[in-house]
C-alpha positions as CSV (number, residue, x, y, z in Angstrom):
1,X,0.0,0.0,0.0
2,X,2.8,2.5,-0.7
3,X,2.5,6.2,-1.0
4,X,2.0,7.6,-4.6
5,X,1.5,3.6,-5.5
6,X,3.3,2.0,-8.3
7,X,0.3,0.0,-8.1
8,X,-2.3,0.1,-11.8
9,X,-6.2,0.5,-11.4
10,X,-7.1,-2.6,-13.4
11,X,-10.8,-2.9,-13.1
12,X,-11.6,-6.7,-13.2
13,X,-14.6,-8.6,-14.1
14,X,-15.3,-11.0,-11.5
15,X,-14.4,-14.8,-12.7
16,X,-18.0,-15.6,-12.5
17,X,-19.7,-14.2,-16.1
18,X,-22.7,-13.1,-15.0
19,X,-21.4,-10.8,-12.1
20,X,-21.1,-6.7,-13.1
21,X,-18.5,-4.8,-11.2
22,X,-18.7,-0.9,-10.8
23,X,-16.3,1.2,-12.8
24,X,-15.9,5.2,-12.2
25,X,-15.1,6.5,-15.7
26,X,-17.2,10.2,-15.3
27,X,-15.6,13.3,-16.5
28,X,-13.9,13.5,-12.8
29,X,-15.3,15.8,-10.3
30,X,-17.3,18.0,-13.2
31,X,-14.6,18.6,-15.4
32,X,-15.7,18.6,-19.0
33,X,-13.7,15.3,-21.8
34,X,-12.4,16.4,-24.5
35,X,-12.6,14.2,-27.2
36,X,-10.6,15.9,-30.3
37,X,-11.6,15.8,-33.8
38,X,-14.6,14.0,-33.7
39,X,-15.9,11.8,-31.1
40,X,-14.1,9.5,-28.6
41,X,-15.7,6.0,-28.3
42,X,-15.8,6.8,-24.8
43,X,-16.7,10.3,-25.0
44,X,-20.5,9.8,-24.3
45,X,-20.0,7.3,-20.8
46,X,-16.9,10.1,-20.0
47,X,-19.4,12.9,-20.1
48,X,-22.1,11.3,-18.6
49,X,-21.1,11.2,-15.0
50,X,-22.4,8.0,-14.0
51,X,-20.4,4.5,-12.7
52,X,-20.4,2.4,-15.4
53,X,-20.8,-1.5,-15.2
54,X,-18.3,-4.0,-16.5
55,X,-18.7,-7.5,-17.6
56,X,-16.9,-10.5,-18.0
57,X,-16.8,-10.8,-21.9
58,X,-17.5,-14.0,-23.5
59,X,-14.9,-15.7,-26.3
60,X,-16.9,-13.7,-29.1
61,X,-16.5,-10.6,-27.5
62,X,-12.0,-11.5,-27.2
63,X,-12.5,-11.5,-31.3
64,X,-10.8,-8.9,-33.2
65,X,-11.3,-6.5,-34.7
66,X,-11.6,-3.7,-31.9
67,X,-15.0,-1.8,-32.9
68,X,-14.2,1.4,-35.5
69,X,-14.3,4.6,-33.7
70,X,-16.4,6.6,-35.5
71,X,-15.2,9.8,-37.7
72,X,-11.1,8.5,-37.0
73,X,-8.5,7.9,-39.3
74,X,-5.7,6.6,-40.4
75,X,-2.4,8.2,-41.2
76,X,-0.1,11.1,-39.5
77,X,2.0,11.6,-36.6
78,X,1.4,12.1,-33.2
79,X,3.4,13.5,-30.7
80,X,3.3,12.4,-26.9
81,X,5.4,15.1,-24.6
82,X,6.4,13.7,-21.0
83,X,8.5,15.8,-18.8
84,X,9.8,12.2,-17.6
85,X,10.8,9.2,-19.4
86,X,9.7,5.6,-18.5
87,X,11.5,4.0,-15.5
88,X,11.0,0.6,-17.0
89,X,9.5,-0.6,-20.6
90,X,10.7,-4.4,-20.3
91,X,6.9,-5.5,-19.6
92,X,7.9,-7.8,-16.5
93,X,9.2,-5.0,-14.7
94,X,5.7,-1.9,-15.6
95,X,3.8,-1.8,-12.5
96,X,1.9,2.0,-13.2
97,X,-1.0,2.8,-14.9
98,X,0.3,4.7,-17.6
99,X,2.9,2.4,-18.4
100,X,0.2,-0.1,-18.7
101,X,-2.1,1.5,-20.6
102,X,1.2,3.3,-23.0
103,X,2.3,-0.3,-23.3
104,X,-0.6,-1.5,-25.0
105,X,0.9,0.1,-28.1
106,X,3.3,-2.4,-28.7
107,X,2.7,-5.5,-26.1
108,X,-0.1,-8.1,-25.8
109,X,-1.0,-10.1,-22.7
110,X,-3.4,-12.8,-22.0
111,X,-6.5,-10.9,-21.3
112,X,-7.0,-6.6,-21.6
113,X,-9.5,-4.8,-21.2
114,X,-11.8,-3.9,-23.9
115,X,-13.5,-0.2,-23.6
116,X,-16.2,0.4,-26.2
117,X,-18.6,3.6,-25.1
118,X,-16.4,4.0,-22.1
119,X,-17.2,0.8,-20.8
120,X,-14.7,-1.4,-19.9
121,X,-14.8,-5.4,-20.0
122,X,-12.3,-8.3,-19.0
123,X,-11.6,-10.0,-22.8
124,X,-8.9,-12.3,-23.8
125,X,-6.0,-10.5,-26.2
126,X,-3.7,-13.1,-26.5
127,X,-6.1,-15.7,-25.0
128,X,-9.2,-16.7,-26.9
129,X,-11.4,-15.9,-23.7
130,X,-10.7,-15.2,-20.2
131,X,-9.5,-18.7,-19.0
132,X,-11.1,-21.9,-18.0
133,X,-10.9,-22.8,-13.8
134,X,-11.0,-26.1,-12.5
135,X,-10.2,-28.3,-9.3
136,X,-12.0,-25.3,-7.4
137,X,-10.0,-22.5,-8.5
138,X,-6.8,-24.0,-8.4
139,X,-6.0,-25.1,-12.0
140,X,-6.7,-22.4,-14.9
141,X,-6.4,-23.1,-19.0
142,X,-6.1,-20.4,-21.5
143,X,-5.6,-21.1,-25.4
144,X,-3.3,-18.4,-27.9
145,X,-5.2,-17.4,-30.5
146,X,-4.3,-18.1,-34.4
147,X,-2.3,-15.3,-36.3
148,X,-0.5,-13.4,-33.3
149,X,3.5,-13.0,-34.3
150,X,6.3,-11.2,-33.2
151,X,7.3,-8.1,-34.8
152,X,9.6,-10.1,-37.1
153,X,7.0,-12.6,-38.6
154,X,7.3,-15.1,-35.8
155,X,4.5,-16.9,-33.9
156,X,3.7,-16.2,-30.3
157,X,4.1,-19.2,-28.5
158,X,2.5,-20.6,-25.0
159,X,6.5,-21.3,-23.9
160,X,6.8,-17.5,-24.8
161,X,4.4,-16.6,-22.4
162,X,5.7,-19.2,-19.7
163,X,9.0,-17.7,-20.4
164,X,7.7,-13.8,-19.3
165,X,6.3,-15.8,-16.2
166,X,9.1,-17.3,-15.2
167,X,11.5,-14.0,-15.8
168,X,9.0,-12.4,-12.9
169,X,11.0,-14.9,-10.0
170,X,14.4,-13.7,-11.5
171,X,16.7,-10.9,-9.5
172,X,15.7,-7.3,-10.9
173,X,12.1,-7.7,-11.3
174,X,11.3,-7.2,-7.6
175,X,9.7,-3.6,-9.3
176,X,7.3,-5.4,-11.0
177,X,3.7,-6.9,-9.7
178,X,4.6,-10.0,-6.9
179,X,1.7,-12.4,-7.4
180,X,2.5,-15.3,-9.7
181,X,5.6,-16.1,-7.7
182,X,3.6,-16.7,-4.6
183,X,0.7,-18.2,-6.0
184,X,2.6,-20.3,-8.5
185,X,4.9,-21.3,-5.2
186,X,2.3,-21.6,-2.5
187,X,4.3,-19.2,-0.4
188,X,3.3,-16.6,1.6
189,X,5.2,-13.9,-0.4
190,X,8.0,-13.1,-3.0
191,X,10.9,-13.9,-0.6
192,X,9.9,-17.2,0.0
193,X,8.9,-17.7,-3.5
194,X,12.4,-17.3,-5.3
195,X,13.8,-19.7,-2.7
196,X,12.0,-22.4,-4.3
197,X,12.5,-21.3,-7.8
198,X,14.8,-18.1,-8.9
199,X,13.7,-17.7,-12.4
200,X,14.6,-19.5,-15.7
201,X,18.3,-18.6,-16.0
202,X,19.0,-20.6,-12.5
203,X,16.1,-23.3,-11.9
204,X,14.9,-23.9,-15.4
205,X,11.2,-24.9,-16.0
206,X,8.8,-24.0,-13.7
207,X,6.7,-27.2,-13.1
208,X,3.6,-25.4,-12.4
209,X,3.2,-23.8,-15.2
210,X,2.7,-26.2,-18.5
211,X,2.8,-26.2,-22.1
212,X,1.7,-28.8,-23.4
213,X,1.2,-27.8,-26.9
214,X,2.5,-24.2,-29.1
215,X,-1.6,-22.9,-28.3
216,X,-1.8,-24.1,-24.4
217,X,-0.8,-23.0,-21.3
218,X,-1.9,-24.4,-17.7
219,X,-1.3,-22.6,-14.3
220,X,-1.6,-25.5,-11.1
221,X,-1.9,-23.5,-7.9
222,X,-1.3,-25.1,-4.7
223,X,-4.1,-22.8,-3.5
224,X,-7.2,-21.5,-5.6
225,X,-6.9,-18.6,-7.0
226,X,-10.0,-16.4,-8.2
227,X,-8.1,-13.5,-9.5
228,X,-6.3,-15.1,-12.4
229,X,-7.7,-13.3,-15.3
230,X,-7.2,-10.1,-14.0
231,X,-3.8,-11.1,-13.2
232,X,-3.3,-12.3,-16.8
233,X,-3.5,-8.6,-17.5
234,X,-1.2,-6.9,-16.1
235,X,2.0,-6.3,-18.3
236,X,4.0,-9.1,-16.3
237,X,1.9,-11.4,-18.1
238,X,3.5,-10.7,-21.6
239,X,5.3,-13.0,-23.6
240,X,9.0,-12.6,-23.7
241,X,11.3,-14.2,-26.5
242,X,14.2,-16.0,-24.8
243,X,16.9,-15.2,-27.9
244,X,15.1,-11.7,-27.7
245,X,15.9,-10.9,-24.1
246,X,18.9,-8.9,-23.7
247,X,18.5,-8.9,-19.8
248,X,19.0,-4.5,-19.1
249,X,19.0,-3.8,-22.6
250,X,15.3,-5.3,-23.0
251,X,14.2,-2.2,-20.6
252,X,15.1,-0.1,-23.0
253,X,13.7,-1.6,-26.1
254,X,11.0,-5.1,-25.9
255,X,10.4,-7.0,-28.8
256,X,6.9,-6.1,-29.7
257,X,3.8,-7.9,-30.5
258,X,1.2,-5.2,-30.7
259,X,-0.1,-2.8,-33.7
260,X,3.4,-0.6,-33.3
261,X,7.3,-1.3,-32.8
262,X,9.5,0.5,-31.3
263,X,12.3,1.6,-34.0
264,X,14.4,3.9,-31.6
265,X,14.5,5.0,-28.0
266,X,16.8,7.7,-26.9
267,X,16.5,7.4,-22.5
268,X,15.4,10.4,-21.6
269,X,15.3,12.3,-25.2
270,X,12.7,10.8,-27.0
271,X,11.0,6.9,-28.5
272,X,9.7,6.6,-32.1
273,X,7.4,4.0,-32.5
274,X,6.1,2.9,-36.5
275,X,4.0,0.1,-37.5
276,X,4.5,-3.6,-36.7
277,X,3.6,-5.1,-39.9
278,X,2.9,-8.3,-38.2
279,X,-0.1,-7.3,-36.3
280,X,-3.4,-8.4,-38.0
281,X,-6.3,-6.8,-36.4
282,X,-8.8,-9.7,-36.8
283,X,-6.6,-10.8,-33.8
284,X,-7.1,-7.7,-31.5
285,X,-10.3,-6.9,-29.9
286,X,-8.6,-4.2,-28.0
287,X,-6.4,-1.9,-30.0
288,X,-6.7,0.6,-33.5
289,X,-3.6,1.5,-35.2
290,X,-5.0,4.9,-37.0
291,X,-2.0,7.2,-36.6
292,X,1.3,5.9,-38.7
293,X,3.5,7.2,-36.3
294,X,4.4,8.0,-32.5
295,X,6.9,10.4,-31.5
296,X,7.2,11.0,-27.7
297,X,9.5,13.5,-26.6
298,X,11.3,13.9,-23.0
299,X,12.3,16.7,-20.7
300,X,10.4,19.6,-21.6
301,X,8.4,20.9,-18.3
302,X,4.4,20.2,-18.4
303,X,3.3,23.9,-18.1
304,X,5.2,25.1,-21.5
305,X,3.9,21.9,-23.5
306,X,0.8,22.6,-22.0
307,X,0.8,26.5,-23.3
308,X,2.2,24.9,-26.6
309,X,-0.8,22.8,-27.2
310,X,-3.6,25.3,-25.8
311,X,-2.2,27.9,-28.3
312,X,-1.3,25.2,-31.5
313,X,2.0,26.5,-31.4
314,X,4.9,24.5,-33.4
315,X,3.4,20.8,-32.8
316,X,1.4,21.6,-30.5
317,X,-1.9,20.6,-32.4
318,X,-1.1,17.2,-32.7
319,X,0.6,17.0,-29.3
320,X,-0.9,15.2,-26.3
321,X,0.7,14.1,-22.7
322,X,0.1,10.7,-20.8
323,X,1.9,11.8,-17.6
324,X,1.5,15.1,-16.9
325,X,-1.4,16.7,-15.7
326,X,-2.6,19.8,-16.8
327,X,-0.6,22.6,-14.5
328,X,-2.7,24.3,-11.4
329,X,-1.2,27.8,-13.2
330,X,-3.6,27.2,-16.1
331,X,-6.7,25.9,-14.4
332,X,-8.4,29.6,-14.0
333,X,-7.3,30.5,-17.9
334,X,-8.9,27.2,-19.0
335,X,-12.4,27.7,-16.8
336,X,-12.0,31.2,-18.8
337,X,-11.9,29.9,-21.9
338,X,-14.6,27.3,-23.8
339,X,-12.0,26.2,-26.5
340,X,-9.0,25.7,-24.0
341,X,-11.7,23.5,-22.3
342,X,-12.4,21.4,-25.2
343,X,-8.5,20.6,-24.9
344,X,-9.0,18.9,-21.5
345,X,-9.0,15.4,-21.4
346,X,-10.4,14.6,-17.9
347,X,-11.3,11.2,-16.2
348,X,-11.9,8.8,-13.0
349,X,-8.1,8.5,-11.9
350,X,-8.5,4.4,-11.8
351,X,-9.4,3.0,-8.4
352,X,-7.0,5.4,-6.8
353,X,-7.7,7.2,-3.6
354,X,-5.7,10.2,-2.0
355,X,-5.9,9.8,2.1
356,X,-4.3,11.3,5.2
357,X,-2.3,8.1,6.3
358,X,-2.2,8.5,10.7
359,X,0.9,6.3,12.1
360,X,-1.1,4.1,14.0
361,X,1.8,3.2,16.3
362,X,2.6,6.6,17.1
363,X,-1.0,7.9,17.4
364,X,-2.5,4.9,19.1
365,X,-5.1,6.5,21.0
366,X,-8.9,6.4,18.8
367,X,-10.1,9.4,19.8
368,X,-6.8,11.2,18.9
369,X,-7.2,10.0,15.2
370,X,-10.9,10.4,15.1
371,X,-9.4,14.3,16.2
372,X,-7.3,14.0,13.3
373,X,-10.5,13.2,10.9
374,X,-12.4,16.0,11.7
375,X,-9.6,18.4,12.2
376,X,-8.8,17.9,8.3
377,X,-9.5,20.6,6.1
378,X,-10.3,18.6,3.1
379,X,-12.3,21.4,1.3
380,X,-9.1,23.7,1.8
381,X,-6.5,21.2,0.9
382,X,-8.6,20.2,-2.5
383,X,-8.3,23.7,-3.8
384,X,-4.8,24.0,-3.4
385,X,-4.7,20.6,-5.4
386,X,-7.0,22.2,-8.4
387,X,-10.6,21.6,-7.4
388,X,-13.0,19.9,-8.9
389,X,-9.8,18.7,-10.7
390,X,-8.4,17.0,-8.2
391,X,-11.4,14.7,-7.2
392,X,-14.3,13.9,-5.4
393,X,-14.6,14.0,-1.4
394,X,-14.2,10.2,-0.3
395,X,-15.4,8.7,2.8
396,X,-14.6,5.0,1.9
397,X,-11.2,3.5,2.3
398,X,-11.8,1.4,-0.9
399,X,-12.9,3.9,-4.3
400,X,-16.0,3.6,-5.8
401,X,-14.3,1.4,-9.0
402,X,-13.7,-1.6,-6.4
403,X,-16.2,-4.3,-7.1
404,X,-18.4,-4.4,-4.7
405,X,-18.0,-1.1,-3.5
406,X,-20.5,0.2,-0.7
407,X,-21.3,4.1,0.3
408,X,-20.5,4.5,3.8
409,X,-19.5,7.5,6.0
410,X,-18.7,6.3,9.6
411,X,-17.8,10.2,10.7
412,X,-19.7,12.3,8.6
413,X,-18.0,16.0,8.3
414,X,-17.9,18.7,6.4
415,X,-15.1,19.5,3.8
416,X,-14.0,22.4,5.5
417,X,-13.8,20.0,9.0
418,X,-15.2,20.7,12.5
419,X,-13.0,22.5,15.0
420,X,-15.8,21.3,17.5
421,X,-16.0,18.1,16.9
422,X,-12.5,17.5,17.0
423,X,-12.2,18.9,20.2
424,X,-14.4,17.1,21.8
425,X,-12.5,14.0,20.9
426,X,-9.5,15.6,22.1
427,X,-10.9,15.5,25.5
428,X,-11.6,12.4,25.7
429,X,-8.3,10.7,24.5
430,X,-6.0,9.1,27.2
431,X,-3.2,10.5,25.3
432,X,-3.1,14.3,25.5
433,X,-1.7,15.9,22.6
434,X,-0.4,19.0,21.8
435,X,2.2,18.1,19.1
436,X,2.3,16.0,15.9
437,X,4.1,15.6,12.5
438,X,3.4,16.0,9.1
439,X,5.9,14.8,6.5
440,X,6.3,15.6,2.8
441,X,7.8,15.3,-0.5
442,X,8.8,19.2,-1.2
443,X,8.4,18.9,-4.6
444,X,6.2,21.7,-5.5
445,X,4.9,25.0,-4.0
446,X,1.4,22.8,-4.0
447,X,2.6,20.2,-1.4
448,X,4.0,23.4,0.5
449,X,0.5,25.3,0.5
450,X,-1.6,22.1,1.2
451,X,0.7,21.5,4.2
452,X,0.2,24.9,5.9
453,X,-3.3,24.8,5.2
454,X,-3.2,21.3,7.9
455,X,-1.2,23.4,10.0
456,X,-3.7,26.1,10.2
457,X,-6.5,23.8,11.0
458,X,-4.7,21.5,13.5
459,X,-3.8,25.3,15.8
460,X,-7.3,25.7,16.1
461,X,-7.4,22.7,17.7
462,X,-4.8,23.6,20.1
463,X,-2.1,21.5,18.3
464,X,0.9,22.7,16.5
465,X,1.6,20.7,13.5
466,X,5.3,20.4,12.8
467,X,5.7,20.4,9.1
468,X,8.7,18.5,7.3
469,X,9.2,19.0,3.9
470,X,11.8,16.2,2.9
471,X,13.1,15.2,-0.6
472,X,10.8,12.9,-2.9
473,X,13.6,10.2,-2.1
474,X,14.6,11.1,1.8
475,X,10.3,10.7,2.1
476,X,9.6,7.5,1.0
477,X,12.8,6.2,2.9
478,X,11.6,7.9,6.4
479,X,8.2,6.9,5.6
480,X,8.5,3.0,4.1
481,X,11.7,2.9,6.0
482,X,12.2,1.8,9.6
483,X,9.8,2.1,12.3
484,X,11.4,4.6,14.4
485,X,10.2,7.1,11.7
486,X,9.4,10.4,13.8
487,X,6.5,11.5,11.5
488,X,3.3,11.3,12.5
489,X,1.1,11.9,9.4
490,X,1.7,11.8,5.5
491,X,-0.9,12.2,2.3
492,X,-0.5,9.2,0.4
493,X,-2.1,8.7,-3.0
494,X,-3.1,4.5,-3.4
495,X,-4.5,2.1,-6.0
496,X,-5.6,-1.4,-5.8
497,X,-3.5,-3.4,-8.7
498,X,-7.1,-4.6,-9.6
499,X,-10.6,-2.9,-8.1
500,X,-11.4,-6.1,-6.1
501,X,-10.9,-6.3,-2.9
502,X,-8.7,-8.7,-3.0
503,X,-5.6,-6.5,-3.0
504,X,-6.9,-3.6,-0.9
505,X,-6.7,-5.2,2.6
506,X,-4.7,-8.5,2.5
507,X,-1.4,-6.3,1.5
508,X,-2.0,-3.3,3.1
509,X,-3.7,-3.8,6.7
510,X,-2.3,-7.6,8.2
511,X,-0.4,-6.3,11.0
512,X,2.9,-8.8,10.5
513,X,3.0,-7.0,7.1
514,X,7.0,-4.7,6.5
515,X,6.4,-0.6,6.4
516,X,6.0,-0.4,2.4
517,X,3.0,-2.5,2.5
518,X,1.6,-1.5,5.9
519,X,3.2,2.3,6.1
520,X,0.2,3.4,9.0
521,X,1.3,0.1,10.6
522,X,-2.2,-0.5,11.0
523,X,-2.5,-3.8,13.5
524,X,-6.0,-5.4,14.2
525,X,-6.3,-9.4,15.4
526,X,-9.7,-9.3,14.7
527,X,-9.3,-8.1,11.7
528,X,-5.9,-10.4,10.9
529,X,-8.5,-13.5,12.2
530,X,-10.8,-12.7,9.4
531,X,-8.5,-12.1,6.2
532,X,-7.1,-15.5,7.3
533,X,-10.5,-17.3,6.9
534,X,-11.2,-15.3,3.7
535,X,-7.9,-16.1,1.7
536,X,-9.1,-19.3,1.5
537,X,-12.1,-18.8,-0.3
538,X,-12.2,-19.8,-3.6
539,X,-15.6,-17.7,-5.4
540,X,-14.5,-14.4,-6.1
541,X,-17.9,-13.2,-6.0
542,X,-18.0,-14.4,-2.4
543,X,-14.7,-13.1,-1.1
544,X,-15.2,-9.8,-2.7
545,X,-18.3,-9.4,-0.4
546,X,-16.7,-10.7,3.0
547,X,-13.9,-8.5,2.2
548,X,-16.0,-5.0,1.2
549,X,-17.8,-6.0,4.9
550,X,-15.0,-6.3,6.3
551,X,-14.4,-2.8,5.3
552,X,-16.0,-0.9,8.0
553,X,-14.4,-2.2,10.7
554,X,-11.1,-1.7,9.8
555,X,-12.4,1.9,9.0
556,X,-14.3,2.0,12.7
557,X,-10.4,1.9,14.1
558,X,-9.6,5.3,11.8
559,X,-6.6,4.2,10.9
560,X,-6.5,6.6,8.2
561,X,-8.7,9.9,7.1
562,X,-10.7,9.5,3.6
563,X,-10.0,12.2,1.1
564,X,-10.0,12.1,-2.6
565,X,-11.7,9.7,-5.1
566,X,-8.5,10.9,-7.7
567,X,-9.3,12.2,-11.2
568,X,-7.0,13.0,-13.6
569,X,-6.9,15.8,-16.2
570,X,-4.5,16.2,-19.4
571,X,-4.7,17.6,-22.2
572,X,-4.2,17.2,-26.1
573,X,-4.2,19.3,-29.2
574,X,-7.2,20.2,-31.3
575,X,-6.6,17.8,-34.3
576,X,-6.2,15.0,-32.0
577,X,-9.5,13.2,-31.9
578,X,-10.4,9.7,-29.7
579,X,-8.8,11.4,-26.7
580,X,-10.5,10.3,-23.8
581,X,-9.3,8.6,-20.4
582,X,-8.8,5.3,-19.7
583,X,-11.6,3.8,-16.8
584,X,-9.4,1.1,-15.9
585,X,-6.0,3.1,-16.2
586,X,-6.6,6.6,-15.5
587,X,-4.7,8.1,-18.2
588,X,-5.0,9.3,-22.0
589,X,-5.5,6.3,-24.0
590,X,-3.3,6.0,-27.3
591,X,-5.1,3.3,-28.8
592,X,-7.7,4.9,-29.2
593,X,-6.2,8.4,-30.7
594,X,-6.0,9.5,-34.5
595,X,-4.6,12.5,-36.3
596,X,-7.9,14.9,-37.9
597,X,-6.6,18.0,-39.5
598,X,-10.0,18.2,-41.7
């Protein structure tokens, strides 16, 4: 459960087809989509405001191709401007959103998900369907379609796929997602899985995953496991060529297997990509390949590619951006003006939610952190953040794109808090306080602001806040670090890897769980009794609901003050049509995007 998560909002469907699972894909907290040059598929669902359902689709529905978006085309460039390269492209080691969804571009795993009308769906890319279970969860089956190949003509194997799987046990690709080690090894986590088998380069084949034709591949759990096909997903599930896999080098530049390849990457200057003449859409449900050309550039600071595109200055109207957000300085011109507005791509953030994490073994005392929750200044803090922008008020520790997802508000406040009720509290904590922490990455005159605005709030309490602005790396060392860590509070921003349950409180609330995982070093034996009886169901419809009830009582403890339901807003230039966010990833979508200069 780290801090500004590496973890990717991967909505699943649930492994039982008829189940629906709710997805947030509005236009964020009121903020109007642009969808370019003609309309988005998911322009009308962006727009619409609503939580959208998502289904398990059937084998049809994993048939290519993707559905036409209408008015795009084919043909031109288009140019994607990051302040920051990627920290990893080798597909065992992406574990972000918009590496996920970016990704997509050139790299194929076993199941994606499918967006038509902003809805998303589980489907199998790769696969022919979502998998087969068996022996109660414990034994899954998926089958390779015909016609996938490699960028040079070659087939995609089963082996291949294996091969990925079995790179994710290696040493190095500890960044990347840690659930098919366990799970594959019946251990308990990824330390003791390598000890049983340290990847393909030292152990070999992996028994429990088999092959036993070019089409075929098996997973045998010890355990049953109901999240398979959303696991199958993630990027770690991509095949990986064995005499393609130049070990560092393959960071820099995978093999691809999707509608584009990448023909040059410069770290930290710029990545071309150009068509992969190998793709054949009749095998892709998922992706379009309208543009002939990607050209992302590196370096340049968000706010002056931002002016660039908002004014179709040099490139600037076929320039979009997949990391950067659009800057808090140009918020007010933008609400000024209707055709800067259009130029706004905004969306549902994922499943990711922005808290005020409480170190529970420094503030151990209830009434002290249910202080804390109505001391916040939510209201106060959101502006300084951009708004509406920013999000919607949350009073759920899971978001509202986490299957099964129930309303609650245990400690119902108001934005701008209540100096009263917090008081009251105050008195009747054991533990008098008069003096508490508050640690942050000084990054940006933002995370100064919002941190003074807390410090305001908390003197009116009678407390003095003690503010600590640390360096983006110095933070998540104090914070993740050791436990004599001397700060008290911290904002953290969170995703689930996929909106069940499922990941939400089993690696972020047992209380034997390390300081990355569990950085409130939140401990509950109630609660650590009954995610021990639930791992071991095997319905996914079932655990999903013991684990959303289970909810509410870790939330009675406040080990933690609700505060954003993230959305995200970019931007892209006016003869960029498709351009719409991502529901499952939270970021501008590229497959979908085409050049329209008509």
């Amino acid at each position: 459960m780290p801090a500004f998560s590496p973890r990717a909002a991967a909505v699943p469907a649930l492994a039982t087809a008829a189940v629906l699972l709710l997805c947030s894909c509005s236009a964020g907290a009121g903020a109007e989509t642009g969808t370019g040059a003609g309309k988005s598929k998911n322009s009308t669902a962006a727009k619409s405001g609503q939580r959208l359902t998502a289904t398990l689709g059937t084998a049809k529905d994993s048939q290519g191709p993707a559905p036409e978006i209408p008015g795009a085309r084919k043909g031109g460039t288009v140019t994607v401007a990051n302040e920051d390269d990627f920290s990893h492209l080798d597909p065992q080691k992406i574990y972000a959103g918009e590496r996920y969804s970016t990704s997509l571009l050139w790299g194929r795993q076993l199941t994606q998900y499918q967006i038509i009308d902003g809805r998303p769906r589980l489907v199998g890319d790769l696969a022919t369907d979502t998998g087969t279970s068996s022996d109660g969860g414990r034994t899954w089956t998926y089958h390779l379609k015909d016609g996938i190949a490699w960028e040079d003509g070659k087939p995609v194997t089963a082996q291949q796929v294996k091969y990925g799987i079995e790179r994710t046990f290696a040493p190095g690709f500890e960044v990347g997602p840690t659930y098919w080690q366990p799970w594959l090894t019946g251990t308990k986590d990824l330390t003791e899985a390598v000890k049983k088998y340290g990847g393909p380069k030292k152990d070999g084949d992996l028994k429990a995953i088999e092959t036993p034709d070019d089409k075929t591949i098996v997973f045998r759990f010890p355990q049953p496991q109901s999240d398979v096909p959303y696991m199958a997903a993630q990027s770690s599930s991509s095949p990986v060529r064995e005499d393609k896999d130049t070990g560092t080098g393959y960071d820099v530049k995978p093999f691809a297997t999707g509608p584009y390849k990448i023909v040059e990457h410069k770290q930290n200057q710029s990545l071309t990509l150009e068509r992969n003449p190998y793709w054949k859409p009749e095998t892709d449900s998922i992706r379009h390949a309208y543009p002939d050309r990607f050209e992302f550039t590196f370096g340049k600071a968000a706010l002056n590619t931002a002016q660039e595109v908002f004014n179709g200055q040099g490139t600037g109207a076929t320039t979009l951006t997949t990391k950067d957000e659009l800057p808090p300085e140009l918020i007010s011109t933008v609400e000024r003006d209707p055709a800067k507005r259009k130029l706004v791509v905004s969306g549902s953030k994922g499943a990711y939610t922005q808290d005020l994490y409480i170190r529970n073994d420094r503030v151990t005392d209830p009434e002290v952190r249910k202080a804390i929750h109505y001391l916040f200044p939510r209201e106060q803090a959101r502006q300084v953040l951009g708004g509406r922008y920013a999000g919607d008020f949350a009073t759920t520790l899971s978001s509202p794109a986490v299957v099964g997802w129930k309303k609650y508000d245990l400690y119902p406040v108001a934005p701008a808090g209540d100096i009263a009720k917090a008081k009251e509290h105050l008195a009747k904590a054991k533990t008098k306080v008069t003096k508490l922490t508050y640690a942050y990455p000084a990054e940006s005159p933002q995370s100064d602001q919002v941190a003074q605005v807390l410090a305001d709030a908390f003197a009116r309490a009678g407390i003095e806040l003690v503010l600590k602005g640390l360096q983006p790396g110095a933070f998540n060392d104090q914070i993740f670090g050791g436990d004599d860590s001397p700060y008290d509070l911290f904002l953290s921003t969170n995703s689930v890897d996929w909106p069940t349950p499922s990941t939400l409180l089993p690696l972020g609330y047992e209380s034997h769980l390390d300081g990355v995982s569990n950085p409130i070093r939140y401990g509950n034996p109630q609660v650590d009794k009954e995610l021990a009886r639930i791992a071991k169901i095997g319905d996914a419809q079932q655990k999903a609901e013991e684990l959303i009830g289970l909810e509410q009582t870790v939330m009675k403890d406040v080990p933690l003050v609700p505060f954003l339901y993230k959305s995200v807003s970019q931007f892209r230039g006016k003869d960029i049509g498709g351009a719409a966010t991502h529901p499952i990833y939270g970021v501008t979508a590229l497959a979908d995007v085409y050049v329209d200069k008509s």
